[in-house]
Backbone bond lengths (Angstrom), bond angles and torsions (degrees), N, CA, C in turn:
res aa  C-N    CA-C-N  psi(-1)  N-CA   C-N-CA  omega(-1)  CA-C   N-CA-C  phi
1 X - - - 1.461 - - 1.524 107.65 -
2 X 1.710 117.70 110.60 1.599 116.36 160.56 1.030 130.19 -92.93
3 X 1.244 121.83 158.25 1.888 119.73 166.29 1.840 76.55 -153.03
4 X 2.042 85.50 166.54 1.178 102.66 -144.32 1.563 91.42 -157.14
5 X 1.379 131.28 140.22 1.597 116.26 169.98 1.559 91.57 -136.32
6 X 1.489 105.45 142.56 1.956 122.06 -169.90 1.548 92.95 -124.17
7 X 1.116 117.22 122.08 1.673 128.76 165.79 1.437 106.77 -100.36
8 X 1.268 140.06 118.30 1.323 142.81 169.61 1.387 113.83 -110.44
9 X 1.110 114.41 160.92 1.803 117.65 169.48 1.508 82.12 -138.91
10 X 1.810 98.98 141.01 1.765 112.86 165.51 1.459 90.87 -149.04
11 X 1.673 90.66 164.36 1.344 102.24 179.24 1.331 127.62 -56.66
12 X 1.611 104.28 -37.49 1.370 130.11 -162.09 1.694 99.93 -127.69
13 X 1.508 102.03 72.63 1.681 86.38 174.87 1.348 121.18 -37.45
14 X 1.675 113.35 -64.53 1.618 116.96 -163.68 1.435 113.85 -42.03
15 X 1.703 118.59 -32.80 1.194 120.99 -168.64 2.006 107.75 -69.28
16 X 1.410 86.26 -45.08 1.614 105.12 -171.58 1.748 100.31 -70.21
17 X 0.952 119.06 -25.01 1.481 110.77 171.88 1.388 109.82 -80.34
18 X 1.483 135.88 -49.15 1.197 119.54 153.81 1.469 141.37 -46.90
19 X 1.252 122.88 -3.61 1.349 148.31 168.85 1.197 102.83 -93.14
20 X 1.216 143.54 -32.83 1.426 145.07 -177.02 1.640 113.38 -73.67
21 X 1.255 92.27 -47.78 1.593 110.28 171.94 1.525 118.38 -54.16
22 X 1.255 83.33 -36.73 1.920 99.31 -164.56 1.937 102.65 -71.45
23 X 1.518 99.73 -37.59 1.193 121.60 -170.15 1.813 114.42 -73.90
24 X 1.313 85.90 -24.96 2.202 108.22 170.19 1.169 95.20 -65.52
25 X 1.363 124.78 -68.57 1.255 133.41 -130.89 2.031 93.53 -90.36
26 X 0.844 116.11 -32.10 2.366 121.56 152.73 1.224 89.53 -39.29
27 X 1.241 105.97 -73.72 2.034 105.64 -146.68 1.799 104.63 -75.44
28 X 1.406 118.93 11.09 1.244 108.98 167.36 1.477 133.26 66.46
29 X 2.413 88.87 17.06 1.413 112.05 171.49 1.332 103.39 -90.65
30 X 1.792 105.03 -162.24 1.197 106.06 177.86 1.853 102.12 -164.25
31 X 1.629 99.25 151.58 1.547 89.37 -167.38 1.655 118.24 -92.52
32 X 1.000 119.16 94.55 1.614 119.37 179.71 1.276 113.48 -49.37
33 X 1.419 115.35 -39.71 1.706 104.74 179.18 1.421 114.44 -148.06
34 X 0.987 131.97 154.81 1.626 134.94 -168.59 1.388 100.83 -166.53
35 X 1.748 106.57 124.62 1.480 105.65 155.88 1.874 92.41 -132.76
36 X 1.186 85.31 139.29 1.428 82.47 159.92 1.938 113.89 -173.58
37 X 1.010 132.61 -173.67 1.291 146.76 -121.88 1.531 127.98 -166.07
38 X 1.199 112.79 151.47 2.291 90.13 -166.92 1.904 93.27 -85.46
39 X 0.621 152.61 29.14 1.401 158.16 88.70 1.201 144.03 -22.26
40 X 1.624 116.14 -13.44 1.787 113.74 -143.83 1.730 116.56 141.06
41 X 0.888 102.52 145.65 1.240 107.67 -178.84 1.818 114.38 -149.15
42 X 1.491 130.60 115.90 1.410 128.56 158.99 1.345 108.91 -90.32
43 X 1.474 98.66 132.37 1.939 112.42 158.35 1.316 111.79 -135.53
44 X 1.579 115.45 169.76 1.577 124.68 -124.75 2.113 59.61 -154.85
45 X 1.374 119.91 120.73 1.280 102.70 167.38 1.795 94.56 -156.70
46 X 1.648 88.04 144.41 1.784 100.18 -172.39 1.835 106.78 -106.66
47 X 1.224 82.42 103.67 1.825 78.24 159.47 1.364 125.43 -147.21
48 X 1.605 113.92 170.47 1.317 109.23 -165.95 1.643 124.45 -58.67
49 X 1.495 126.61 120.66 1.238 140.15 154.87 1.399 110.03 16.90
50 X 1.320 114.82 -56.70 1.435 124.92 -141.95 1.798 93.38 -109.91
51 X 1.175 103.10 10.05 1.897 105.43 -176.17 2.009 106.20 -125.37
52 X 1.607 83.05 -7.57 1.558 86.79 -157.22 1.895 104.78 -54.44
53 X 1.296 117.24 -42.62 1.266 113.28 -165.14 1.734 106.85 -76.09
54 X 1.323 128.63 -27.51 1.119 133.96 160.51 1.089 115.01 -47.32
55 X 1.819 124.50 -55.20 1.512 103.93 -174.09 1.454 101.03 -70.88
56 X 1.146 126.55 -36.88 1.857 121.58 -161.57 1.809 116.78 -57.26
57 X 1.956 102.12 -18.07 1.056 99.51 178.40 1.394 108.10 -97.91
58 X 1.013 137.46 -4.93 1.469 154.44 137.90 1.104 123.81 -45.04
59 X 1.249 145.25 -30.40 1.274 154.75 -159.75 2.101 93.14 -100.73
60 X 1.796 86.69 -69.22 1.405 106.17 172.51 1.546 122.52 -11.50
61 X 1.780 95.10 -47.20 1.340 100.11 -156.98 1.606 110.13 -93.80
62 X 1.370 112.93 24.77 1.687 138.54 174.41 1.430 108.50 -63.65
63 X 1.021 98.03 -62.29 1.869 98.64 178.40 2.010 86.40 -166.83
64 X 1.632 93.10 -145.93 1.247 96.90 179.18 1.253 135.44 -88.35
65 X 1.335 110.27 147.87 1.386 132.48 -166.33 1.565 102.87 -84.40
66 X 1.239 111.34 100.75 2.025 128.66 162.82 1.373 118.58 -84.82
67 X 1.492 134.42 -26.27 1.345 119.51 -172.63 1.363 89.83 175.49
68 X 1.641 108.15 129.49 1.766 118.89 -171.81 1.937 83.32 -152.34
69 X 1.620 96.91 140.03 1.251 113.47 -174.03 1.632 97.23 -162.57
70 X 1.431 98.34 139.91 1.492 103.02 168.85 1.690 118.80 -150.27
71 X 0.708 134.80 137.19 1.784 144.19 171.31 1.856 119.80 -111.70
72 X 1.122 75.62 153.68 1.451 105.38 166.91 0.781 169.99 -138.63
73 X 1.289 141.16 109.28 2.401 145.50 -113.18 1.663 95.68 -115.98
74 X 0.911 133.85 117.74 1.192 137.25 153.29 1.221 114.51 -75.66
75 X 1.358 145.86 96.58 1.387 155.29 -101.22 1.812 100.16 -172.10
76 X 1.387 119.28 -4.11 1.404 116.36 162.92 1.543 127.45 -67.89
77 X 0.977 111.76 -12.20 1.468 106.55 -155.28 1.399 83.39 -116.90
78 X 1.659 135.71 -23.58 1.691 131.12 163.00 1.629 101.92 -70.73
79 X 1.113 134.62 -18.65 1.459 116.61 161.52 1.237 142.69 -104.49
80 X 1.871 104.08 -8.27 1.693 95.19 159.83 1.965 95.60 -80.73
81 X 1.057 129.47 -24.59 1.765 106.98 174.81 1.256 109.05 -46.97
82 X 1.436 103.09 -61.98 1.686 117.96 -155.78 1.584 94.45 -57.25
83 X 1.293 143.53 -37.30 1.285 149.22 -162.19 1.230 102.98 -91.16
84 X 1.391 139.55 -56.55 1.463 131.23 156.68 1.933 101.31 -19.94
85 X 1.466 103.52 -79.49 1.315 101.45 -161.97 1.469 124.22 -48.87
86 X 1.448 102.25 -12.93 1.598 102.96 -168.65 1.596 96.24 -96.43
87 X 0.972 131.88 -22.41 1.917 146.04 176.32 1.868 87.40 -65.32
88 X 1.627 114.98 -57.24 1.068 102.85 -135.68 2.094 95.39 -70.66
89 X 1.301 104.47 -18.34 1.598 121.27 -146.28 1.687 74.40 -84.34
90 X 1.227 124.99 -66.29 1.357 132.35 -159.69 1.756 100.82 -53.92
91 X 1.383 118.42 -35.95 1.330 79.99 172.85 1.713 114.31 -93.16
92 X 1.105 124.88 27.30 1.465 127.12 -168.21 1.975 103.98 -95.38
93 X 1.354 83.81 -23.61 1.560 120.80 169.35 1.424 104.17 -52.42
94 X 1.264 102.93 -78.36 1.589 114.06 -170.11 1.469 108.10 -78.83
95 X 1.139 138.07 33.08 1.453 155.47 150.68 0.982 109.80 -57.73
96 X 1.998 93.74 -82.52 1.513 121.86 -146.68 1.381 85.56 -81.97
97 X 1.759 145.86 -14.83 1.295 124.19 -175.58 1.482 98.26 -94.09
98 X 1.226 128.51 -15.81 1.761 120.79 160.48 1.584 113.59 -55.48
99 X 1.261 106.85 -40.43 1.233 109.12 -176.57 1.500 118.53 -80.59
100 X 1.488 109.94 -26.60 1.366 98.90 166.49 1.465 126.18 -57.61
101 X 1.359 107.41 -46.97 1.241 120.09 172.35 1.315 124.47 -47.74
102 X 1.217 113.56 -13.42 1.582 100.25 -172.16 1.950 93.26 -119.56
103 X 1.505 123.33 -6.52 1.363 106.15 169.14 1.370 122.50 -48.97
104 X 1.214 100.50 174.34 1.620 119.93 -164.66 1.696 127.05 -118.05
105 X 1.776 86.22 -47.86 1.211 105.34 -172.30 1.859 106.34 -95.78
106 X 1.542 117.14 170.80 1.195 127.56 150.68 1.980 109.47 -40.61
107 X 1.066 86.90 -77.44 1.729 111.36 -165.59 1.199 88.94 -60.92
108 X 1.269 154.79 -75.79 1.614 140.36 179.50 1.585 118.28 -37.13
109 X 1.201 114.61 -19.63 1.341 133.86 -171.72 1.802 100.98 -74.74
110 X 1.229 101.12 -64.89 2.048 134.81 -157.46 1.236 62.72 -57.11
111 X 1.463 122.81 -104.60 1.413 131.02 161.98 1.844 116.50 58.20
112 X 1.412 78.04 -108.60 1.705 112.44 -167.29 1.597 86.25 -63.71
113 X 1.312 138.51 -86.41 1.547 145.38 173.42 1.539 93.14 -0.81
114 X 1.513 113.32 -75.01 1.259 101.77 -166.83 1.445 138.22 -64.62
115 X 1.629 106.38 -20.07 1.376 111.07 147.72 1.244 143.21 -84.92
116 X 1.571 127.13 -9.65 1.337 129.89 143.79 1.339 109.39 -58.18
117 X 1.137 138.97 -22.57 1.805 146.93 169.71 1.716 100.18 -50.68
118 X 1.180 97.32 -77.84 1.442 110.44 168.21 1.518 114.89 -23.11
119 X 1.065 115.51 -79.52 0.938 146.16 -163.55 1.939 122.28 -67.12
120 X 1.029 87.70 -33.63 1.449 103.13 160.84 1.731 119.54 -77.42
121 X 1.430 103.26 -32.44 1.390 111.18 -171.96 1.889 113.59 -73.06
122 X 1.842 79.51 -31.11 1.991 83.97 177.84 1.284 106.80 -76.17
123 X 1.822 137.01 -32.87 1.018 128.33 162.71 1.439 143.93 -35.60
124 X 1.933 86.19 -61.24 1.835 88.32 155.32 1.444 142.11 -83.05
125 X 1.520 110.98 5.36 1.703 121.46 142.96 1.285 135.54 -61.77
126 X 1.392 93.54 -32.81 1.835 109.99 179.77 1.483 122.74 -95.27
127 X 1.984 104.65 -6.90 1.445 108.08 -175.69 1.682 82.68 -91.39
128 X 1.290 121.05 -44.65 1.054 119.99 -153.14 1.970 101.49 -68.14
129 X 1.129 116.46 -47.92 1.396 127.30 165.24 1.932 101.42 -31.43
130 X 1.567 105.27 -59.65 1.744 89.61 -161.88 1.889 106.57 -76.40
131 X 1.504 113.57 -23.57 1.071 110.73 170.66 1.547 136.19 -42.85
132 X 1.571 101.30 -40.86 1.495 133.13 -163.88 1.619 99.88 -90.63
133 X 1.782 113.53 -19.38 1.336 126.76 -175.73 1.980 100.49 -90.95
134 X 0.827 128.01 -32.25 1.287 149.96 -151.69 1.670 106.13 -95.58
135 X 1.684 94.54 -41.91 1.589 79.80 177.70 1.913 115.52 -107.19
136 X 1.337 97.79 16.23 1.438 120.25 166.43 1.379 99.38 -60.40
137 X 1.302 108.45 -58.19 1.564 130.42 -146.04 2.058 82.36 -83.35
138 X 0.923 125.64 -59.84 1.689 127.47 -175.30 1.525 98.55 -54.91
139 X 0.945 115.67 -42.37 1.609 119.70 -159.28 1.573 102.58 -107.64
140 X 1.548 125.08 141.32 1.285 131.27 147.46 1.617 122.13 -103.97
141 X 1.429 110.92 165.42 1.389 111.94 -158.49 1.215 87.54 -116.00
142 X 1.415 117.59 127.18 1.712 120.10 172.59 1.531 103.05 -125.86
143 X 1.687 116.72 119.64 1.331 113.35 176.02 1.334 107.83 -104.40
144 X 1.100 133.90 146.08 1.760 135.22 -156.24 1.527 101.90 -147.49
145 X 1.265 131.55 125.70 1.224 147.29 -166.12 2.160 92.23 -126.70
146 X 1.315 87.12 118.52 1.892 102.43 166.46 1.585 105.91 -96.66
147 X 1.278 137.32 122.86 1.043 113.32 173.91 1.886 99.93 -123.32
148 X 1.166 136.83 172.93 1.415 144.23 -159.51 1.700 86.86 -82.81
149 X 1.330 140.31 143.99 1.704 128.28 161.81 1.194 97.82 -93.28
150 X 1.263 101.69 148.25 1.634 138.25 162.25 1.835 111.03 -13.36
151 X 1.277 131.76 148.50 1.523 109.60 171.85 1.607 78.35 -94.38
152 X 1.263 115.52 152.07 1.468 118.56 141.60 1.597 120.01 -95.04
153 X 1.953 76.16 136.51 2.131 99.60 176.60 1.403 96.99 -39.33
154 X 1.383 111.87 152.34 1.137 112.89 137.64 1.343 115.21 -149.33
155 X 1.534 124.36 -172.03 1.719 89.21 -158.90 1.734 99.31 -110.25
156 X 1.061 125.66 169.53 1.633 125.38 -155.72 2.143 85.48 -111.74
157 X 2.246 83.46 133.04 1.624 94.62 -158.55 1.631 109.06 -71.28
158 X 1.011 120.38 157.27 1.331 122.18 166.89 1.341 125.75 -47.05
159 X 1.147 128.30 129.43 1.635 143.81 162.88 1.317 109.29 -35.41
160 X 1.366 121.21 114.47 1.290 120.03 173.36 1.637 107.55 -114.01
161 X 1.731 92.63 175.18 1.763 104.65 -154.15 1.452 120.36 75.53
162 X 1.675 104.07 -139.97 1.138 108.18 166.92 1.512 129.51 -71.40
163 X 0.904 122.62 0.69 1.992 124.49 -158.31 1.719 62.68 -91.54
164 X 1.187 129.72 -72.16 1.074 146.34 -179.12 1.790 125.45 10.63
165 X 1.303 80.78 -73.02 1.754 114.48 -178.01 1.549 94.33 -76.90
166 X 1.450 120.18 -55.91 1.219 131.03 -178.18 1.575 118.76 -43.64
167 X 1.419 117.77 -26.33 1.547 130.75 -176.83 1.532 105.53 -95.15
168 X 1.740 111.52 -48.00 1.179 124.07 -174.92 1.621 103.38 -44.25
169 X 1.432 119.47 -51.27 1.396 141.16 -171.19 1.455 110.23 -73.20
170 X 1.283 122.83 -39.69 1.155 109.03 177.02 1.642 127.13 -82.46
171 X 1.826 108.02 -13.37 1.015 119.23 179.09 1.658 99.51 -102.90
172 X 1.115 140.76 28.14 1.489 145.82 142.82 1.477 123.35 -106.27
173 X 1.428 100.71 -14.30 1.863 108.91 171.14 1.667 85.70 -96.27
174 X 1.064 150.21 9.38 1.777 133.31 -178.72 2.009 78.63 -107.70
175 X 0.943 135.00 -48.05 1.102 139.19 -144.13 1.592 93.39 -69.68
176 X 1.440 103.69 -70.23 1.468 124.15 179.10 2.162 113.26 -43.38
177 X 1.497 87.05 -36.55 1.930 90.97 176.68 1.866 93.92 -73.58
178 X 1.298 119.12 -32.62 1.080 106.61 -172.03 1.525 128.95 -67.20
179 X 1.339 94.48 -42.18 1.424 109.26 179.28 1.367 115.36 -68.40
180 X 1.566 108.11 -50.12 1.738 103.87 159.45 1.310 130.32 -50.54
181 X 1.789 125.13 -28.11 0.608 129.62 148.81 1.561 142.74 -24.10
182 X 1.573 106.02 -63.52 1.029 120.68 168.91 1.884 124.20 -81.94
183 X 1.247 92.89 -9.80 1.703 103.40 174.23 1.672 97.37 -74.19
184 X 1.207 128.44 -28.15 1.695 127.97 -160.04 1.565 87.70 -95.06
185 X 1.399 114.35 -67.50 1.264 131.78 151.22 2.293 103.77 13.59
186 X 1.469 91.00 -80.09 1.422 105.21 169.98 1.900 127.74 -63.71
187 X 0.957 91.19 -49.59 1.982 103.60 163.55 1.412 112.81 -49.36
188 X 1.377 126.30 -55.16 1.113 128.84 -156.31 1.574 100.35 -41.32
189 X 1.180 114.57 -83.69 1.041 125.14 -173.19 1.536 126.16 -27.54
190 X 1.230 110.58 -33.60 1.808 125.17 -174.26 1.542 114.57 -81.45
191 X 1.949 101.62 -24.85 1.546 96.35 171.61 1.565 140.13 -58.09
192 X 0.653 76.16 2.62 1.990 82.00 175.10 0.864 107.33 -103.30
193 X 1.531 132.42 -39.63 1.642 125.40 143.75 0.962 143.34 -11.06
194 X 1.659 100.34 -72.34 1.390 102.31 170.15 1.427 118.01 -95.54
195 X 0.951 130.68 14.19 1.353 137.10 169.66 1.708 107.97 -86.21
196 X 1.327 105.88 -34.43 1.573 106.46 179.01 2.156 100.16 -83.03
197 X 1.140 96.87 -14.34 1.760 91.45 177.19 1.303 107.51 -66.26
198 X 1.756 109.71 -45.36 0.960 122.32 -135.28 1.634 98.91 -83.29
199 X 1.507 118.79 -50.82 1.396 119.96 146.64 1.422 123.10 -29.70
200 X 1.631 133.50 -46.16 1.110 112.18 151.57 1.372 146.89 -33.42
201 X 1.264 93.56 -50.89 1.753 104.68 -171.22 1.445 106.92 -67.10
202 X 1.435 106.92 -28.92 1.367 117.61 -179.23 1.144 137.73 -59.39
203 X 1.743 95.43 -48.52 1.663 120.63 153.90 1.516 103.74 -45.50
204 X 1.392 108.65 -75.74 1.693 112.27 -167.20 1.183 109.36 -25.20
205 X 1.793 110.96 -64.28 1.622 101.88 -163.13 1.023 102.59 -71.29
206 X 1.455 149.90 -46.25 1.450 130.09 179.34 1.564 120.07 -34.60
207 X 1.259 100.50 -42.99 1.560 95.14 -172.08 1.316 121.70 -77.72
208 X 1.567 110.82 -32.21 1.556 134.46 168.78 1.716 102.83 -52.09
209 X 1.383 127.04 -39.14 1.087 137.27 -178.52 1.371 115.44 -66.00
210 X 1.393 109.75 -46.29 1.848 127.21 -157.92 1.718 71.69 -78.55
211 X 1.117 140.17 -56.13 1.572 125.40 -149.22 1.594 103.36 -77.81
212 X 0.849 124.62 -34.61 1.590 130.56 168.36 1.316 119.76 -48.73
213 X 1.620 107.05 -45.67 1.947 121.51 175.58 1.183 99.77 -44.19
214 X 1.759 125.15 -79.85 1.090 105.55 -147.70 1.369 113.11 -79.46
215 X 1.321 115.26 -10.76 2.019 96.57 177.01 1.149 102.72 -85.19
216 X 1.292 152.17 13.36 1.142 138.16 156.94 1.528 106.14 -86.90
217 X 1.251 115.78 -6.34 1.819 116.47 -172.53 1.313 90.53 -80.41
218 X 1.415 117.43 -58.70 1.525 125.41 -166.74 1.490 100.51 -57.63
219 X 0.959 123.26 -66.18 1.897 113.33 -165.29 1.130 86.33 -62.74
220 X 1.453 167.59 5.76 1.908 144.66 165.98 1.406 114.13 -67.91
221 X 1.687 130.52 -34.53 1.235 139.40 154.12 1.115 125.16 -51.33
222 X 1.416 129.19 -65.12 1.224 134.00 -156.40 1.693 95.20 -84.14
223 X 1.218 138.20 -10.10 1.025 126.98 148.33 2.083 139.65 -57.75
């Protein structure tokens, strides 16, 4: 006994669920249950044992494959029991109707009737039990989920013409603030540095200057 569950993504569920159907109805299954939606679609679908991997690669080939799983019941040894019991009941059957046949009385009659009643009733629970066991075993259960696929990103095209040039430019003046940015960014820090040099040098020549004035005052006379 198999069962089996197929996850698909298609572009077009509704389409791919009608393809699925189409694909039941090849393999000579059939769909017990279906709900589905312009979104998606679940089905519940019975087909023969011996077709099961054929339709699943059929289905498969809808779009993409998200999640595939399958098992398997060893289910022989529940139907020679279940079949013993239904052999053994059936002739327990044809007992109590020998015996009807040969009563006599009313009350032997009510009797026996009412236990072939019985008795008949466990029969057709237990035929019906190996029947329902039997076509488990003939039949596999494939549940199949359609779901809508994913859109894929993709990335939105560049501005052409002028928007074009117009972006190009504005994202090379961000670049250019940036980089200057980080050029000042680096300076900052050093200005007091050179600002205190620069006051040096400043001092120096002043003073280098003031000492120069007056000996040039003095040699203007004695000339």
């Amino acid at each position: 006994m198999r069962t089996a569950q197929l996850s698909v993504d298609a572009d077009d569920p509704v389409a791919a669920t009608r393809r699925v159907r189409a694909a039941v109805a090849g393999a000579a299954g059939t769909v017990s249950q279906e709900s589905s939606t312009d979104s998606g679609a679940q089905l519940t679908i019975r087909v023969p044992a011996d077709r099961l991997d054929q339709l699943i690669d059929s289905i498969a080939g809808l779009g993409h494959v998200t999640h595939r799983t399958a098992q398997v019941v060893d289910a022989t040894e529940d139907v020679v029991d279940l079949g013993a019991r239904v052999a053994s009941q059936r002739a327990s059957v044809d007992r109590v109707r020998a015996l009807l046949s040969q009563a006599r009385s009313i009350g032997d009659v009510v009797a026996i009737e009412s236990e072939l009643t019985r008795r008949e009733a466990d029969l057709d629970s237990l035929t019906g039990r190996l029947a329902a066991l039997k076509d488990q075993v003939a039949l596999s259960t494939l549940t199949v989920d359609v779901d809508k696929a994913p859109i894929a990103k993709t990335d939105n095209p560049p501005p052409a013409g002028f928007l074009a040039g117009l972006a190009a430019g504005w994202e090379g003046l961000q670049a250019t603030a940036s980089a200057t940015g980080a050029v000042i960014g680096f300076l900052v820090p050093f200005l007091p540095v050179v600002a205190l040099l620069l006051g040096l040098v400043w001092v120096g020549r002043r003073v280098a200057r003031t000492r120069r004035t007056p000996a040039g005052g003095a040699e203007g006379p004695g000339a």
